[in-house]
MARKOL-501275 format. One record per atom (N, C-alpha, C): residue number from 1; atom name; x, y negated, z negated. Coordinates in pm, 1 decimal. Layout:
<rs>
<r><num>NUM</num><atome>CA</atome><u>X</u><v>Y</v><w>Z</w></r>
...
</rs>
This chain:
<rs>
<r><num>1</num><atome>N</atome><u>-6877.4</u><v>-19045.7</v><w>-6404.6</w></r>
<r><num>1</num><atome>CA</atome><u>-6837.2</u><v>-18984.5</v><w>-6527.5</w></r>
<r><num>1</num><atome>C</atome><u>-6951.1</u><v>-19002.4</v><w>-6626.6</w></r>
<r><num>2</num><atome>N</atome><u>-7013.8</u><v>-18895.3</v><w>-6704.5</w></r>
<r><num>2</num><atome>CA</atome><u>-7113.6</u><v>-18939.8</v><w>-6806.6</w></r>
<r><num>2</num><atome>C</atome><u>-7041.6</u><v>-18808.3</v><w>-6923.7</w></r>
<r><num>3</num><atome>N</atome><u>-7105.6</u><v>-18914.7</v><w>-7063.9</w></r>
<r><num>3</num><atome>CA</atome><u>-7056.1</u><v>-18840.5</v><w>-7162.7</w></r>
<r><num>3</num><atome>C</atome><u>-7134.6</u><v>-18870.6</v><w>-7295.8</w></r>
<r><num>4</num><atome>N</atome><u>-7187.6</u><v>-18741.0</v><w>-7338.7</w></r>
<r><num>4</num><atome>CA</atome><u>-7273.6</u><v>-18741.8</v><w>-7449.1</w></r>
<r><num>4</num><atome>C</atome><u>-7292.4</u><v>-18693.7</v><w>-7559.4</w></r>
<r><num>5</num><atome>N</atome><u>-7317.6</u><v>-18718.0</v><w>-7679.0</w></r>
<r><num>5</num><atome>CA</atome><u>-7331.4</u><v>-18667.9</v><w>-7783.9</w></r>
<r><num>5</num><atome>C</atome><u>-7466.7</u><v>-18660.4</v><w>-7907.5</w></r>
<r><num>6</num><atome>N</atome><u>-7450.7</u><v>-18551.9</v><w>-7948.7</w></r>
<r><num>6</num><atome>CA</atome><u>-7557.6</u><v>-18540.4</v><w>-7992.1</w></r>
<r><num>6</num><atome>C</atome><u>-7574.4</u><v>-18452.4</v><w>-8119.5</w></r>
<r><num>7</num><atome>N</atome><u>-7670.6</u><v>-18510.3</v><w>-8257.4</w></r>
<r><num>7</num><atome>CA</atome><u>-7674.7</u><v>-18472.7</v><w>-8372.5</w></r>
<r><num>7</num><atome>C</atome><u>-7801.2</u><v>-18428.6</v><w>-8394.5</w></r>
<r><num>8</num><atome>N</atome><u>-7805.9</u><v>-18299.6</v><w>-8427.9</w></r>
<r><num>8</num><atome>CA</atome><u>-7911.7</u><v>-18239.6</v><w>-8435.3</w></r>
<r><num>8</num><atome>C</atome><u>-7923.1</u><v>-18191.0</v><w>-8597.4</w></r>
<r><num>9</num><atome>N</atome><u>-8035.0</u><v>-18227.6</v><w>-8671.2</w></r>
<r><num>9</num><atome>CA</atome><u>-8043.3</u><v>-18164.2</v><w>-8824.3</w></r>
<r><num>9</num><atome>C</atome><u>-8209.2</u><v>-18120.4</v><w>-8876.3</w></r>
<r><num>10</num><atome>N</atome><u>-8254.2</u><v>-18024.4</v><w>-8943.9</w></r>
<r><num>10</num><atome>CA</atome><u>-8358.4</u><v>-17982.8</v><w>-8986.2</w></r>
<r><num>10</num><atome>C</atome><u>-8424.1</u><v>-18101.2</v><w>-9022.9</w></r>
<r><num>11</num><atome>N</atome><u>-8567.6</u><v>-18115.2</v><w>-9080.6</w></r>
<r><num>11</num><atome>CA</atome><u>-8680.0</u><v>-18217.4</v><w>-9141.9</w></r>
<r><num>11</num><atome>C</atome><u>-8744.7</u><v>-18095.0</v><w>-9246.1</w></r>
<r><num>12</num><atome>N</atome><u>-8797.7</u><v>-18032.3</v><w>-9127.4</w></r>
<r><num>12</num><atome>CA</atome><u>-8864.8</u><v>-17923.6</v><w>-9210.7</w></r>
<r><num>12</num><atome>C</atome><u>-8852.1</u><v>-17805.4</v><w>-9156.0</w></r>
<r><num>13</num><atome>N</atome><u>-8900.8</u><v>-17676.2</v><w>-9182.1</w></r>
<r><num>13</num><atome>CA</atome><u>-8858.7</u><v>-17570.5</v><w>-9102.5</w></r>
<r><num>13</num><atome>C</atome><u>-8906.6</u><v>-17540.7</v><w>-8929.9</w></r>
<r><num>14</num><atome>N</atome><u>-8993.2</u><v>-17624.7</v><w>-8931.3</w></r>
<r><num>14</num><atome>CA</atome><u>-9025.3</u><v>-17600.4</v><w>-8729.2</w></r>
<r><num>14</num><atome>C</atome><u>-8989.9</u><v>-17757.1</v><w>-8693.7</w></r>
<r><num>15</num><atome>N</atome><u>-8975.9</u><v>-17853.7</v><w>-8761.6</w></r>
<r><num>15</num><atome>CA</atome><u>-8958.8</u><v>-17992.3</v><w>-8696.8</w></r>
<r><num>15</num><atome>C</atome><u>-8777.5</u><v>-17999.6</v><w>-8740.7</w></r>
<r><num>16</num><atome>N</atome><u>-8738.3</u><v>-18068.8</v><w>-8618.8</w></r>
<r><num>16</num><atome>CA</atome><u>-8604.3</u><v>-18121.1</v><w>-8640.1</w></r>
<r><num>16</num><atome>C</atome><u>-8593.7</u><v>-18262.0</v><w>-8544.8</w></r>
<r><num>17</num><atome>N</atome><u>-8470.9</u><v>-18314.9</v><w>-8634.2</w></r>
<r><num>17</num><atome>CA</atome><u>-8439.7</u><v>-18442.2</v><w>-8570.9</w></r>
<r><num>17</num><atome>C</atome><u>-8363.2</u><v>-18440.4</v><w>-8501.3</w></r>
<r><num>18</num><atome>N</atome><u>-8301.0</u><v>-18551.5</v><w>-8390.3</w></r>
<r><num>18</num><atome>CA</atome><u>-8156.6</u><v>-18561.9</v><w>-8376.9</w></r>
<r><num>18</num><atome>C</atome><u>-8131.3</u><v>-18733.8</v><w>-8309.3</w></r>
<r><num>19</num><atome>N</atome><u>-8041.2</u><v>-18782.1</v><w>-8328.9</w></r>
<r><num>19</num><atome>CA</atome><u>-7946.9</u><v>-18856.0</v><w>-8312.7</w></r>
<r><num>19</num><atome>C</atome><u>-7866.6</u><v>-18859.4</v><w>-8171.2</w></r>
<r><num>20</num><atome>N</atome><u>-7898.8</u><v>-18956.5</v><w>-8057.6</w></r>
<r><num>20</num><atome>CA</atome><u>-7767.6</u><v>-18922.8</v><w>-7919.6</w></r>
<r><num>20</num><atome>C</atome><u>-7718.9</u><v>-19037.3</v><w>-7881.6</w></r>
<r><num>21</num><atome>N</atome><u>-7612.5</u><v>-19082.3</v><w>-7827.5</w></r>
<r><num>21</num><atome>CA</atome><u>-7566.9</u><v>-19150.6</v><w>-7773.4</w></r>
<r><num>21</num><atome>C</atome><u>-7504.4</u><v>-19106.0</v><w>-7623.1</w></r>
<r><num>22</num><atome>N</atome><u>-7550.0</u><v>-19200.6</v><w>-7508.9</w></r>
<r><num>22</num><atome>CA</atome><u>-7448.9</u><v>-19161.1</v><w>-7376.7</w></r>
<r><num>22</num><atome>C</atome><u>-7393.8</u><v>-19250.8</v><w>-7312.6</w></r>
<r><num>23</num><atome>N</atome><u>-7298.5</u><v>-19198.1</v><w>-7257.1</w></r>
<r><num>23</num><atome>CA</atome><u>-7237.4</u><v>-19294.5</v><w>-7200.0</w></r>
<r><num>23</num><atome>C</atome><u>-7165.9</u><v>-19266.9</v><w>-7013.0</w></r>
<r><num>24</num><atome>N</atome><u>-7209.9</u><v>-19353.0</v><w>-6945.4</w></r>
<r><num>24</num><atome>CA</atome><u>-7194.3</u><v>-19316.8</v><w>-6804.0</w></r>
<r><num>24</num><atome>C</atome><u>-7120.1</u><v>-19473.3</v><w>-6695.9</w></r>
<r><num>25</num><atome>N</atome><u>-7022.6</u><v>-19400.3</v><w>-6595.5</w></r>
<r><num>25</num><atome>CA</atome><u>-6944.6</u><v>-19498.9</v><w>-6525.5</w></r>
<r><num>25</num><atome>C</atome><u>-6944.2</u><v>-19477.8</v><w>-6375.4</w></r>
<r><num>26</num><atome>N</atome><u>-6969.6</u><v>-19529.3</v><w>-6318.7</w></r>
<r><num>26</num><atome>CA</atome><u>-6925.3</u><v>-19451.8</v><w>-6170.1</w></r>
<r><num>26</num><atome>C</atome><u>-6778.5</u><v>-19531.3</v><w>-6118.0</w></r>
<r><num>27</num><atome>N</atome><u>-6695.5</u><v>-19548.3</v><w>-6219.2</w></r>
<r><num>27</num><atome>CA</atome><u>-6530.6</u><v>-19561.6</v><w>-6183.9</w></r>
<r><num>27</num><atome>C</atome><u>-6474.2</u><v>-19679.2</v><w>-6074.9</w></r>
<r><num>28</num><atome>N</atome><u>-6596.3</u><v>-19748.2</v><w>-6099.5</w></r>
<r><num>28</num><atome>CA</atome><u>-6539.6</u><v>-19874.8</v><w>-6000.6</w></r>
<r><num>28</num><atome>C</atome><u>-6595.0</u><v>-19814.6</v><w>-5842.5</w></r>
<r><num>29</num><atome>N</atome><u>-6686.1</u><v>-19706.4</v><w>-5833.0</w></r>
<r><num>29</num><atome>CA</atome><u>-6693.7</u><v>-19663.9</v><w>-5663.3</w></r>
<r><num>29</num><atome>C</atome><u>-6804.2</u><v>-19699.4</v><w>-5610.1</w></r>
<r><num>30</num><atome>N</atome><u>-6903.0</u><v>-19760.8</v><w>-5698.3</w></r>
<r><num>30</num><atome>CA</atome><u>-7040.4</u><v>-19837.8</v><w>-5686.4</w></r>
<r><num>30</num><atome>C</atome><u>-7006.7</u><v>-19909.2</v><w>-5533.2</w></r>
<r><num>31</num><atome>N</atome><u>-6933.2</u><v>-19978.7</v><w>-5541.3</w></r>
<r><num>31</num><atome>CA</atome><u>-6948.6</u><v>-20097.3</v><w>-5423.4</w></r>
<r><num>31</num><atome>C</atome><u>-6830.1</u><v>-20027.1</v><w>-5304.9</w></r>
<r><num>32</num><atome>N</atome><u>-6861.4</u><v>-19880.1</v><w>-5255.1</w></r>
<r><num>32</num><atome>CA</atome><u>-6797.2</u><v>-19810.1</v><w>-5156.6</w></r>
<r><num>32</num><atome>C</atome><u>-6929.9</u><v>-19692.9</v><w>-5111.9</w></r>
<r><num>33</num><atome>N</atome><u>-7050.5</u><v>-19691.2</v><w>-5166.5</w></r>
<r><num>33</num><atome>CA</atome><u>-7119.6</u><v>-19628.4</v><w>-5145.0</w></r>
<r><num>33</num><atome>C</atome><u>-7231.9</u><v>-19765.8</v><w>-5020.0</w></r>
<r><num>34</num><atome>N</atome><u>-7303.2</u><v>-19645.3</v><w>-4970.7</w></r>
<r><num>34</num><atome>CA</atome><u>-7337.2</u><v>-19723.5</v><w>-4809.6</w></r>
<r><num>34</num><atome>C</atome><u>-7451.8</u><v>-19808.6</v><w>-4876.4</w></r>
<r><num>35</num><atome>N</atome><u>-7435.4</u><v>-19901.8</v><w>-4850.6</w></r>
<r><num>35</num><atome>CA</atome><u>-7599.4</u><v>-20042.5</v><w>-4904.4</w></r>
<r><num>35</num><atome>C</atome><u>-7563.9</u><v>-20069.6</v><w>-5053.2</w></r>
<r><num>36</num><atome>N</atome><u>-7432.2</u><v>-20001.7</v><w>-5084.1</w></r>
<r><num>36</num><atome>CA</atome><u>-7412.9</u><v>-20116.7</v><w>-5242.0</w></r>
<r><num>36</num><atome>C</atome><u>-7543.1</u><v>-20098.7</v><w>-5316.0</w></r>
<r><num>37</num><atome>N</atome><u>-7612.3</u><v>-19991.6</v><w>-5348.2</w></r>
<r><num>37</num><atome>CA</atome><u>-7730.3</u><v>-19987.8</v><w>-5422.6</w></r>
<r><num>37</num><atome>C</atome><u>-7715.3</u><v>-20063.1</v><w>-5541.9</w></r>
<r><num>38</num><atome>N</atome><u>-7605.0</u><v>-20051.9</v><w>-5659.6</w></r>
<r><num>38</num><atome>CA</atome><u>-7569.8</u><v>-20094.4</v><w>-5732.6</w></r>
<r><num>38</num><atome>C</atome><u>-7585.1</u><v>-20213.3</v><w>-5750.2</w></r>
<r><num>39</num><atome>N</atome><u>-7453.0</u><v>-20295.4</v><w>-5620.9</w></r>
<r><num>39</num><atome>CA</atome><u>-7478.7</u><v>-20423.3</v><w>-5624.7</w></r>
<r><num>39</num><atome>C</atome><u>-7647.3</u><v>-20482.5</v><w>-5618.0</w></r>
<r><num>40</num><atome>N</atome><u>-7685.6</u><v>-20448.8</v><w>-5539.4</w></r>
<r><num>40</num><atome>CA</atome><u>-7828.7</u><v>-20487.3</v><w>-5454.4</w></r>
<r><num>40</num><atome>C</atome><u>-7899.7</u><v>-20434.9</v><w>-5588.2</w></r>
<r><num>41</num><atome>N</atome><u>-7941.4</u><v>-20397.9</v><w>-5699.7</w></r>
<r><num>41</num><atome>CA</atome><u>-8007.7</u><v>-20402.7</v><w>-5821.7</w></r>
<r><num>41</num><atome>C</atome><u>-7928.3</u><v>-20516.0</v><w>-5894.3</w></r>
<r><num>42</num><atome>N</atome><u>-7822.5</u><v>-20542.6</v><w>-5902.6</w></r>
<r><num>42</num><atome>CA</atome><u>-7763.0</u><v>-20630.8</v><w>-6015.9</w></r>
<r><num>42</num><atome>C</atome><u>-7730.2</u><v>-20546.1</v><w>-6141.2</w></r>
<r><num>43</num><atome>N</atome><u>-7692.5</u><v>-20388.5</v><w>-6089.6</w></r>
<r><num>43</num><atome>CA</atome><u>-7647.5</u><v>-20310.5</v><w>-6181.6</w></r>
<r><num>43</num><atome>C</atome><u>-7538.7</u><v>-20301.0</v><w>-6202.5</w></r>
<r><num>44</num><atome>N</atome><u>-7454.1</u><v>-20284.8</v><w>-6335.0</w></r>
<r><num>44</num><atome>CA</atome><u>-7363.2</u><v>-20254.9</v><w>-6382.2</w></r>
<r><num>44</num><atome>C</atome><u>-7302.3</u><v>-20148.4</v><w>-6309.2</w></r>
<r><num>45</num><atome>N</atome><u>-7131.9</u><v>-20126.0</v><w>-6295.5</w></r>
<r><num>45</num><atome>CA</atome><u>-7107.6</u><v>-19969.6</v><w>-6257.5</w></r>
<r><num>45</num><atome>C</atome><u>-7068.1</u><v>-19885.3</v><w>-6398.4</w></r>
<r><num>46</num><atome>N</atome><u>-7140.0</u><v>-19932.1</v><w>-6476.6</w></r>
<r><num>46</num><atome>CA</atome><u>-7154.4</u><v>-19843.3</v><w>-6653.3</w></r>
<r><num>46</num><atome>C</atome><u>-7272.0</u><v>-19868.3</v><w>-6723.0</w></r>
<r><num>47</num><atome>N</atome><u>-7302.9</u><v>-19785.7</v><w>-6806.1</w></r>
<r><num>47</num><atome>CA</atome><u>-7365.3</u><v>-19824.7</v><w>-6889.7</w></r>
<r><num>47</num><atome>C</atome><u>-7373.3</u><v>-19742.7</v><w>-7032.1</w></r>
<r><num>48</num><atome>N</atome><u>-7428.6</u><v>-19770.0</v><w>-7130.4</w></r>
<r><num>48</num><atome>CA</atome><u>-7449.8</u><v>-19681.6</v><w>-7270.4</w></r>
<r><num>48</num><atome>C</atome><u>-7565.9</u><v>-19708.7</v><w>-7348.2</w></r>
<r><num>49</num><atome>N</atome><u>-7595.1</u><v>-19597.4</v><w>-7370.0</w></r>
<r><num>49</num><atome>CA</atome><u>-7765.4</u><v>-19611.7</v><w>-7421.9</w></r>
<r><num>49</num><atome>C</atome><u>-7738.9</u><v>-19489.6</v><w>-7550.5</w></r>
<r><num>50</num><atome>N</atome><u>-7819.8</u><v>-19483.5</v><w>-7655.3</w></r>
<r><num>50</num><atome>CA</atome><u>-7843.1</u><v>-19472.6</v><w>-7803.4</w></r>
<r><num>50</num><atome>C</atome><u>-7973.0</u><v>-19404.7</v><w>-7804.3</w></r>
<r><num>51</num><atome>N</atome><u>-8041.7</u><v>-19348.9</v><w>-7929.8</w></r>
<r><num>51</num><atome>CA</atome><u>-8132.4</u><v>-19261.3</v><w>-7968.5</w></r>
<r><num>51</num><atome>C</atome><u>-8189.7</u><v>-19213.3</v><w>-8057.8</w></r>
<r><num>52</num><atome>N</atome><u>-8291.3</u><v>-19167.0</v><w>-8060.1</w></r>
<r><num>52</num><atome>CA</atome><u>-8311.7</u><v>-19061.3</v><w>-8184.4</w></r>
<r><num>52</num><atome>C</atome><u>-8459.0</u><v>-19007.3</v><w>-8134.5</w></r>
<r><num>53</num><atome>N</atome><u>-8472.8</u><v>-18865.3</v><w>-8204.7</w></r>
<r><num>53</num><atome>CA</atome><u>-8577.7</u><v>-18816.5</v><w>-8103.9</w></r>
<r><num>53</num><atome>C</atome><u>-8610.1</u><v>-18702.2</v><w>-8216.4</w></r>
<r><num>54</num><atome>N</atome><u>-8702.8</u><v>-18633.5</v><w>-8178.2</w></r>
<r><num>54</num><atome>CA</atome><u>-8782.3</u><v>-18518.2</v><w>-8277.2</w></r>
<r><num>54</num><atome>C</atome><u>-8773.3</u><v>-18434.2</v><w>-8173.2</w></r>
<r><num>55</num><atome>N</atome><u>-8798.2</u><v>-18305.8</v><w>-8284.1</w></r>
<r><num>55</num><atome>CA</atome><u>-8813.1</u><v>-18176.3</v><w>-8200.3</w></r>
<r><num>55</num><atome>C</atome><u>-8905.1</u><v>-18067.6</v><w>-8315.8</w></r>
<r><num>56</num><atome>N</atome><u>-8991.5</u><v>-18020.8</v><w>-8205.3</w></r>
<r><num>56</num><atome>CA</atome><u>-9104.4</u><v>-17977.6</v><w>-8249.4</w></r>
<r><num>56</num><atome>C</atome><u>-9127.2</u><v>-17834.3</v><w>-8219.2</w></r>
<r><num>57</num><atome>N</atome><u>-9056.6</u><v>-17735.1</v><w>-8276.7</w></r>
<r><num>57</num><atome>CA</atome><u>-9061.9</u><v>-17558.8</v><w>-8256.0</w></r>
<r><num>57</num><atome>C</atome><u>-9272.9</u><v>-17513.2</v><w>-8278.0</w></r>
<r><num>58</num><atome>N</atome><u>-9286.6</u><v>-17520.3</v><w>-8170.0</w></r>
<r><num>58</num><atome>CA</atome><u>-9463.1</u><v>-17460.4</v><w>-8190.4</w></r>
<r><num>58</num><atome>C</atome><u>-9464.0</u><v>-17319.3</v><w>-8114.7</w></r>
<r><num>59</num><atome>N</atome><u>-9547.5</u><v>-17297.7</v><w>-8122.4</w></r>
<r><num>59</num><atome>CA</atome><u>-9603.8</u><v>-17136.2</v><w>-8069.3</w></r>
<r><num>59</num><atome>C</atome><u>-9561.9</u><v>-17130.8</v><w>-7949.6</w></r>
<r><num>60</num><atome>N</atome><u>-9598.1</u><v>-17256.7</v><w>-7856.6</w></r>
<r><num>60</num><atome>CA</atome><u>-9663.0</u><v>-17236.9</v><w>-7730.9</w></r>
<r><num>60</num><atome>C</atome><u>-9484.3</u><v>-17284.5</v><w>-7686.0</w></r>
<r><num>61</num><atome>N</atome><u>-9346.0</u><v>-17330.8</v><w>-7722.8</w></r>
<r><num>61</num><atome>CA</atome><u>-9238.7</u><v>-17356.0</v><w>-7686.9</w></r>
<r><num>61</num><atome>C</atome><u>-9206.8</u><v>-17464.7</v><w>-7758.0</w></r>
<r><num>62</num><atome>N</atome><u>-9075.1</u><v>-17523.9</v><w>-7758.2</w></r>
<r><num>62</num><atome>CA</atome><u>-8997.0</u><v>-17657.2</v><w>-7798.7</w></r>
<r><num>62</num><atome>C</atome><u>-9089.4</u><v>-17752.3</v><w>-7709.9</w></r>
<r><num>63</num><atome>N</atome><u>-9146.6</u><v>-17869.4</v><w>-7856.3</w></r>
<r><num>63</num><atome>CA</atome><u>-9193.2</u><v>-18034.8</v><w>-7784.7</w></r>
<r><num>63</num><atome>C</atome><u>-9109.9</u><v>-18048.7</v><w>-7818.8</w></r>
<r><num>64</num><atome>N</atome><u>-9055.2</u><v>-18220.9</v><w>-7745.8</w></r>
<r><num>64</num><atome>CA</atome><u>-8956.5</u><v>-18275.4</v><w>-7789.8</w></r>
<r><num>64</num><atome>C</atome><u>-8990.8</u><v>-18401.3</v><w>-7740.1</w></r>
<r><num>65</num><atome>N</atome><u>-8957.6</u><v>-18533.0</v><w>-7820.0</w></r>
<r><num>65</num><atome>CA</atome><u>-8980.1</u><v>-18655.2</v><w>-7758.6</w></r>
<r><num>65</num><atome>C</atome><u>-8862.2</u><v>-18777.5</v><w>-7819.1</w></r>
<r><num>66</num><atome>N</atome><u>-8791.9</u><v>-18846.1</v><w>-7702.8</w></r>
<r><num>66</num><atome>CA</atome><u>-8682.4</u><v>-18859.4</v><w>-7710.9</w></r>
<r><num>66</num><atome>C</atome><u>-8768.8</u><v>-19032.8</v><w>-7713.4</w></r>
<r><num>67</num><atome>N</atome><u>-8674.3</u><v>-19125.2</v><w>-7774.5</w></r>
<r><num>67</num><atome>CA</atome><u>-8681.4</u><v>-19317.7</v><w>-7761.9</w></r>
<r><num>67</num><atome>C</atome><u>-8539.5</u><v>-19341.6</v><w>-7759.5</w></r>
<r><num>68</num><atome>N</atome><u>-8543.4</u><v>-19436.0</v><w>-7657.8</w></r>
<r><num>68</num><atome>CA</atome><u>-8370.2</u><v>-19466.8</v><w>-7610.8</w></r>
<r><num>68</num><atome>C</atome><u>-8329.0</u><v>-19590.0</v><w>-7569.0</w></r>
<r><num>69</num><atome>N</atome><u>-8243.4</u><v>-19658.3</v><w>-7632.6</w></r>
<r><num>69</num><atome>CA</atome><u>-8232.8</u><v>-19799.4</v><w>-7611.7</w></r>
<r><num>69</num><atome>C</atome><u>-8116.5</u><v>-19805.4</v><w>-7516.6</w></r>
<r><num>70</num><atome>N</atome><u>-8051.9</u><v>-19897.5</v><w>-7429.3</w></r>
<r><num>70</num><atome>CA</atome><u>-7983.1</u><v>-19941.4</v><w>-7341.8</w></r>
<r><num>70</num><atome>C</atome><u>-7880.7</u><v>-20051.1</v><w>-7425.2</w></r>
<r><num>71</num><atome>N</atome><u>-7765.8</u><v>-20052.4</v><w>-7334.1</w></r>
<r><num>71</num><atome>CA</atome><u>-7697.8</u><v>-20166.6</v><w>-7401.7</w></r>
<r><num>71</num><atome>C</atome><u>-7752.0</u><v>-20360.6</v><w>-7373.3</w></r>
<r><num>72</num><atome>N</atome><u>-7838.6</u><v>-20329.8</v><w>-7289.1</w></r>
<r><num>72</num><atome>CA</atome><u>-7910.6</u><v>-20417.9</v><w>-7274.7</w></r>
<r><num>72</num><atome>C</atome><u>-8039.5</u><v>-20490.5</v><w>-7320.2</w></r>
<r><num>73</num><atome>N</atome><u>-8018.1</u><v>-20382.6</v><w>-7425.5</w></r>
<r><num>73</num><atome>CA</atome><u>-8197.8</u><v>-20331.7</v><w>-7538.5</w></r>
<r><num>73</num><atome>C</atome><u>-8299.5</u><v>-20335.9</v><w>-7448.7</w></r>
<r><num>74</num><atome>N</atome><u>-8279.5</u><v>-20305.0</v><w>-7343.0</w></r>
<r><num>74</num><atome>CA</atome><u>-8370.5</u><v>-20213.1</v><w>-7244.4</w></r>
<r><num>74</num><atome>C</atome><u>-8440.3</u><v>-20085.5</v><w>-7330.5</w></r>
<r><num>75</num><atome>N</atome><u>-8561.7</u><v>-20040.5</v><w>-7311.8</w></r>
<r><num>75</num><atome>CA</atome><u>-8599.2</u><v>-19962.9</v><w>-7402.7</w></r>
<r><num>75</num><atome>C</atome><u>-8692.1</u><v>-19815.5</v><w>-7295.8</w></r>
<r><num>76</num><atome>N</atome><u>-8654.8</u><v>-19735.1</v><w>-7324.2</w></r>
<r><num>76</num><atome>CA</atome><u>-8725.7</u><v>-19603.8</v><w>-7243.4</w></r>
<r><num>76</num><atome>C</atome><u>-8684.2</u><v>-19443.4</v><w>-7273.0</w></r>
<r><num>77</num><atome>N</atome><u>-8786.5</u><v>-19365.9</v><w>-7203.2</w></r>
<r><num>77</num><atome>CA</atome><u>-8764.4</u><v>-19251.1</v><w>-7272.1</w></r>
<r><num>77</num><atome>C</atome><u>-8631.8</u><v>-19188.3</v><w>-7213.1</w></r>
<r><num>78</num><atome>N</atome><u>-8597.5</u><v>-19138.3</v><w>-7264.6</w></r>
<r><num>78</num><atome>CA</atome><u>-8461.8</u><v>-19048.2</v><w>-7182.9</w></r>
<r><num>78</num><atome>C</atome><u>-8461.5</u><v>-18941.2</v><w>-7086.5</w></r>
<r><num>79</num><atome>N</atome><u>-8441.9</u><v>-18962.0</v><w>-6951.8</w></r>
<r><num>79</num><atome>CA</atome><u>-8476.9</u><v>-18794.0</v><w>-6887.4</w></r>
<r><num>79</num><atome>C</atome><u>-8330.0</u><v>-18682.3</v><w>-6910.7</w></r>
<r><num>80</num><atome>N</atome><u>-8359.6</u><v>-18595.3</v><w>-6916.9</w></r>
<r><num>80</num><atome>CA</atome><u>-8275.3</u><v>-18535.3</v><w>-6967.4</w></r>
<r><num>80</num><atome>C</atome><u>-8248.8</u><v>-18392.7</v><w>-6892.1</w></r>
</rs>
């Protein structure tokens, strides 16, 4: 199950910001999948991670560059 949200607002007229939070579970089925990957990292079967990121309207298409913290203040970019 994953679930996300996200706030998007102007800066200036080609730059915008936004704001995300997500949130993801695999329902307790982690430790029924073959080699327990989960277990065998010492991973959670959830997690929720936070955000804020720019967005950059240029000629050439949308940049965009996302920073994303973990509930673990684990820190990395977001793939998306």
């Amino acid at each position: 199950m994953l679930a996300s949200a996200e706030y998007r607002f102007p800066v200036l007229p080609i730059v915008g910001g936004v704001l995300f939070a997500d949130f993801a579970s695999d329902l307790g089925s982690g430790d029924t999948v073959l080699g327990d990957p989960a277990g065998v990292r010492g991973k959670a079967g959830y997690g929720f991670g936070y955000g804020t990121g720019v967005r950059l309207n240029s000629p050439l298409g949308l940049i965009r560059a996302d920073y994303g913290i973990n509930e673990l203040w684990g820190f990395k970019s977001p793939a998306r």
